[in-house]
N, C-alpha and C positions, 0 to 999 in steps of 0.2 A: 504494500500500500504506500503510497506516495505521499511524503511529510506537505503539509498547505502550504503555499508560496505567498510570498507579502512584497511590493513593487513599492518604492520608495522615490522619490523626485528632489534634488536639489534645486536652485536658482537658475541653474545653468541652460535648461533650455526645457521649461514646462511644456512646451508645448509639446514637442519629441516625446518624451514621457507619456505626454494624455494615449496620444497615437496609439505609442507601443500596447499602453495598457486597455485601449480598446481593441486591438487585435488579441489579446490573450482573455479579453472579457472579465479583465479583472481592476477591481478598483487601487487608486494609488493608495498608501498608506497613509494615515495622519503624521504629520511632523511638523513642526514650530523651528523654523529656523528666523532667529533674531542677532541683532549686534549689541554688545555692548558699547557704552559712547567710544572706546577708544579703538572703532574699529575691528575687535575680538569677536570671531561666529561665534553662536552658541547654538547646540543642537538637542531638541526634546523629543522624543522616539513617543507618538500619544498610541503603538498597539502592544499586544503584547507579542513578542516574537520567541518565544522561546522554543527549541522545539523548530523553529520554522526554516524553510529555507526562502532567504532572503536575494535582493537583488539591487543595489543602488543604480540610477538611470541620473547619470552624471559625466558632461563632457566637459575635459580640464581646458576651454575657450575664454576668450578673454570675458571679465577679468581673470586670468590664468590661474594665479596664485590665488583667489578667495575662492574659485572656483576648485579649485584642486583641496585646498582646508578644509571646505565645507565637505567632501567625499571622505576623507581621511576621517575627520571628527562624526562625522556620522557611521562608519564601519567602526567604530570605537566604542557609541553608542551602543551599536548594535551584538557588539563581543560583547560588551559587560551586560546585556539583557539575555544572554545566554540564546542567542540564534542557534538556530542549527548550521547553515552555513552562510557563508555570505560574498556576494558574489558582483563584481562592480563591472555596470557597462558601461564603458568611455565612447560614445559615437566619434570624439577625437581627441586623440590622445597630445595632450598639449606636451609641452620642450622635445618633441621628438627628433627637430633639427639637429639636439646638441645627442648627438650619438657617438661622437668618435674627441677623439682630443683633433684640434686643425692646426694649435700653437703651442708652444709650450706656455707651462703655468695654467690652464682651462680647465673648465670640469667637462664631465661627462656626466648631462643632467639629466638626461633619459635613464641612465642607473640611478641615479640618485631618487629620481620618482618613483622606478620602480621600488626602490628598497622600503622608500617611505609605502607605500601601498601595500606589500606584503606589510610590514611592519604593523599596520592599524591593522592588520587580522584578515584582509580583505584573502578572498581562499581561489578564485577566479577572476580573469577579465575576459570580458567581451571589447573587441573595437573593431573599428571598419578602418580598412587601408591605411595601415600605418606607413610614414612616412619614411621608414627604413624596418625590413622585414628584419631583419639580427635583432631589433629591439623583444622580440620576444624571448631570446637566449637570454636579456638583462631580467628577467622574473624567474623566483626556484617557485612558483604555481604557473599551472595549464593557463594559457593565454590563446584564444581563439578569436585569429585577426580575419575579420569577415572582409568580403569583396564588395562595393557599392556596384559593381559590371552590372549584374541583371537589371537593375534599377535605371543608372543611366544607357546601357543599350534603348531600353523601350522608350525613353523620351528621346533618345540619338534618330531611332529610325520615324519618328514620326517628325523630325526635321527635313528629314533625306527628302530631296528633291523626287517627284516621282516622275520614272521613267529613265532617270540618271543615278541613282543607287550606286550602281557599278564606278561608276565617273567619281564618288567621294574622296577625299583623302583622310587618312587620320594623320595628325603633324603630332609629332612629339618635339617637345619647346627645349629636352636638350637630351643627349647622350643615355645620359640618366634614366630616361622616362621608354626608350627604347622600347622593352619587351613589356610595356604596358600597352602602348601603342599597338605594336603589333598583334596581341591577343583580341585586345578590340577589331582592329582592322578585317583579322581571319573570322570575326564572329559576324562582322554585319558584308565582308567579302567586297571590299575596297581595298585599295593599295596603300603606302604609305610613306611617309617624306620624315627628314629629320634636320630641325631648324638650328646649324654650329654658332652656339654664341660664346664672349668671354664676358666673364664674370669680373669685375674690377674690385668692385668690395658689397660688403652684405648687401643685396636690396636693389642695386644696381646692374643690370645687366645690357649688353649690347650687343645685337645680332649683324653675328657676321657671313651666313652664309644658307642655300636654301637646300638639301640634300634629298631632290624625288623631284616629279612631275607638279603642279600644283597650277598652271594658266586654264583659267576657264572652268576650273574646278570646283567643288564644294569644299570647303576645307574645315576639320576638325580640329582644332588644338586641345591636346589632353594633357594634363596633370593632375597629381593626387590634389592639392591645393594652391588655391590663389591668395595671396600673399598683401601686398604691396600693386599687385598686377601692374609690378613694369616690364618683367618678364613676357608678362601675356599681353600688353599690349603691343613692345616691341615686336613681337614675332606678330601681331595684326599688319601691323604696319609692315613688315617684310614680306607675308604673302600678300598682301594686296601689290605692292610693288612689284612683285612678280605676277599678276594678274590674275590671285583667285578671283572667283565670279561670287563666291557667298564665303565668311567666316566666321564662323562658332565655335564657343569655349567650353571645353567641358572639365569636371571638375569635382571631387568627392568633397571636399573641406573648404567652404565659404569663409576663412578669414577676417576678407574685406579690410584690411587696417590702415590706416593713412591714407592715403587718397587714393587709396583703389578705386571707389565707386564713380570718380570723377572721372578718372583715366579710362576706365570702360566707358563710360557715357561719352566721349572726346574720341573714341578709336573707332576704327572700321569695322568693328564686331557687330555681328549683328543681332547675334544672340549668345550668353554666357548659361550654363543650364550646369546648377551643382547641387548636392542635396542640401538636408536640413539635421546632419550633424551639427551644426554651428547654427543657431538662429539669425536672421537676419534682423539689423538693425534697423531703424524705422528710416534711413538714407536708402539702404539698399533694395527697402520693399518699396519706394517708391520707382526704382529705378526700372523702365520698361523692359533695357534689356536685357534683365535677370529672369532664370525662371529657375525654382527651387522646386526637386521633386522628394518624396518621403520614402525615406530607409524604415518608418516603424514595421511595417510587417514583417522587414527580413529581421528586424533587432527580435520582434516577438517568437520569429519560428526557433530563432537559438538558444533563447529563455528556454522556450517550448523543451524544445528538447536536450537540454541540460539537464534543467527539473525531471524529466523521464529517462533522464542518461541513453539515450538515445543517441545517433553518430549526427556529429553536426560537419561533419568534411563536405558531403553533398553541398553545403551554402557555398565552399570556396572556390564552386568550378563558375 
């Protein structure tokens, strides 16, 4: 018999949570999360969890750090109320960037988050497309990094020009991004291009070169996240220059931070389409050519079958 489950929501993006917990038909748990004046979360667990297996539905997005304390201190909560397990889903796993030392003297704060998460008790993670797959080797608990692919193919092909399908490109924005690209590509059966740029310092990039077909074409630009989006506009502005006919951004992790939203709205894109790991800011939901599509059903079928130890590999194809 199967211990009851109890779905928990931080700050971080209520509404993702609502989602998820109407596809598992299950209501969110009561909790009280306040500050005290200096700043300080404080968290009040109002069920009883003991016995239960639990799930926090919290992505570490900006605000990064209160967002990330509020997950820790509530898996803290939930250890000292004697949970049965407990189990945190990150839609996006914030400092994922900082994965490797790049200087000397640096951290490497993707371990250091991990350590802190194991640490508060937490026994599982859920995340979608983490920014460097090694990052799962940084946690001693099962870490099951989901794919947004199914998700964005369906809103991908209902851009696709019809009757030119075949004519699309998927652009990967650099070296990097390669065999994400190409998995995409061989799913919707388009070719593919890869745009050489250098990188001068964080945040700033400049495209130097256009690597595939791409005049007259539909063109996709793919990344796990948009950032700063000078990256992804540079690279608009290089396939238009080379005469794509349409450009679209696609994209698992809405960011948006510093003038992203402006430089999309300024660029040749014509459409940018990422999910709602990251909620959007009330800039970004005004902005026409965003469209945000919903990961909750895939975040509920991994609950699903976590909770029934069931094989959750099937979500990664």
């Amino acid at each position: 018999m199967l211990r009851p489950i109890c779905l928990f929501s931080g700050n971080a993006n209520p509404d993702l949570a609502e989602s998820i917990a109407k596809h598992l038909d299950k209501p969110l748990g009561r909790l009280k999360i306040n500050r005290f004046s200096d700043g300080e979360s404080a968290v009040e667990v109002g069920e009883n969890v003991r016995g239960i297996d639990t799930f926090i539905l919290q992505p570490t997005s900006m605000p990064a750090n209160d967002s990330l304390m509020e997950m820790l201190i509530l898996s803290d909560a939930l250890r000292r109320a004697s949970a049965g397990s407990i189990s945190a889903v990150i839609p996006y796993f914030g400092y994922a960037r900082q994965d490797r030392k790049v200087a000397g003297r640096t951290p490497i704060t993707a371990k250091l988050v991990a350590d802190l998460i194991v640490t508060a008790g937490i026994e599982r993670v859920v995340t979608v497309d983490l920014h460097a797959g090694q990052i799962q080797g940084f946690f001693n608990i099962p870490v099951d990094n989901l794919y947004a692919m199914p998700v964005l193919l369906e809103a991908l092909r209902q851009e696709l020009t019809p009757g030119k399908a075949s004519d699309a490109v998927m652009v990967s924005p650099d070296a990097g991004g390669v065999e994400r690209a190409r998995a995409y590509a061989r799913r919707l059966d388009c070719s593919l291009a890869i745009i050489d740029k250098r990188r001068e310092r964080a945040n700033v990039s400049e495209v130097m070169n256009i690597i595939g077909e791409v005049e007259g074409r539909d063109c996709f630009i793919l990344d796990d996240m948009i950032d700063t989006a000078g990256t992804l506009v540079n690279a608009a502005k290089a396939l238009k220059d080379r005469g794509a006919s349409r450009i679209l951004a696609v994209a698992t992790h809405a960011v948006f931070s510093g003038p992203a939203i402006s430089r999309i709205e300024d660029s040749p894109l014509e459409r940018v389409i990422v999910t709602d790991t990251i909620p959007l800011r009330e800039e970004g939901r005004a902005c026409a050519k965003i469209r945000q599509v919903n990961v909750g059903r895939l975040l509920a079928e991994a609950i699903r079958r976590i909770h029934a130890s069931d094989s959750v590999s099937s979500l990664f194809v």
